[in-house]
C-alpha positions as a Markdown table, in Angstrom:
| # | Residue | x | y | z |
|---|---|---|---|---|
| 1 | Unk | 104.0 | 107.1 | 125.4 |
| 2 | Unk | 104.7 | 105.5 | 128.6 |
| 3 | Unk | 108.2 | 104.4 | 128.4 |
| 4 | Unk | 109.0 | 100.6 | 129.5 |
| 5 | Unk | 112.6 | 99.6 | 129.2 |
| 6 | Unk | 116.4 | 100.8 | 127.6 |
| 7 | Unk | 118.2 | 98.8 | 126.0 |
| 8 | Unk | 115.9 | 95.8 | 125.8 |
| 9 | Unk | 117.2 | 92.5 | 124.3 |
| 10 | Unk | 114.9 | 90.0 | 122.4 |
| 11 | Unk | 115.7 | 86.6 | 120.8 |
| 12 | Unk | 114.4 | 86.4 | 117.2 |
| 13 | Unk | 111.3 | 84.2 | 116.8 |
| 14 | Unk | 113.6 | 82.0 | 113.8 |
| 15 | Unk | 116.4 | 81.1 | 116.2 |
| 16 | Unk | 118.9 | 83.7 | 114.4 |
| 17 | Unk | 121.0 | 86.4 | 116.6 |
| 18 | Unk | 119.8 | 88.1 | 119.7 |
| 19 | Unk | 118.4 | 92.2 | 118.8 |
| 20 | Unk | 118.2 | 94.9 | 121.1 |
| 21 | Unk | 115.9 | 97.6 | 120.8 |
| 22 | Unk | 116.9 | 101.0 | 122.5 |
| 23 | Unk | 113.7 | 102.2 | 124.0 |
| 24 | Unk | 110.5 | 100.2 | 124.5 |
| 25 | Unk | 107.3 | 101.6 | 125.3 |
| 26 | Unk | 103.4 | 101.6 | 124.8 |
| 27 | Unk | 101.4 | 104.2 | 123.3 |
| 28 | Unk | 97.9 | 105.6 | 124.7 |
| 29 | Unk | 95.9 | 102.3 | 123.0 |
| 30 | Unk | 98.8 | 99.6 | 124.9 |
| 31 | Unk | 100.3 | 99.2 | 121.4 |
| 32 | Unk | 104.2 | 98.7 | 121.5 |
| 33 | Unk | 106.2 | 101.0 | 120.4 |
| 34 | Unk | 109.5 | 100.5 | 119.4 |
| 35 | Unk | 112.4 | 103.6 | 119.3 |
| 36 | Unk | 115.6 | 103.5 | 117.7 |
| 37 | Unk | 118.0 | 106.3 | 118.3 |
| 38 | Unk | 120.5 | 107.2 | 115.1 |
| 39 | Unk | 123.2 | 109.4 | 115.4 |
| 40 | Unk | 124.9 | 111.1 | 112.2 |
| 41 | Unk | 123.9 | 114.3 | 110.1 |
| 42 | Unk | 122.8 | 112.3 | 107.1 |
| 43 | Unk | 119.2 | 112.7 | 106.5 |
| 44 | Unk | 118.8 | 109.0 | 105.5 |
């Protein structure tokens, strides 16, 4: 993956709140890929 930005902020596409996404990136075919860290033990 070759990583693009931390902590990147998008507006939603129906007006509604602003969402950040904690790693952006794009795979080995240019798709995006989106990463969301979690932190806890809880397996869900």
């Amino acid at each position: 993956m070759r990583f693009l930005a931390s902590e990147y902020v998008i507006d939603c596409a129906d007006g509604g709140r602003r969402r950040r996404i904690d790693s952006l990136g794009l795979d080995e075919n240019g798709a995006p890929v989106v990463v969301e860290y979690k932190r806890g033990t809880d397996a869900g």
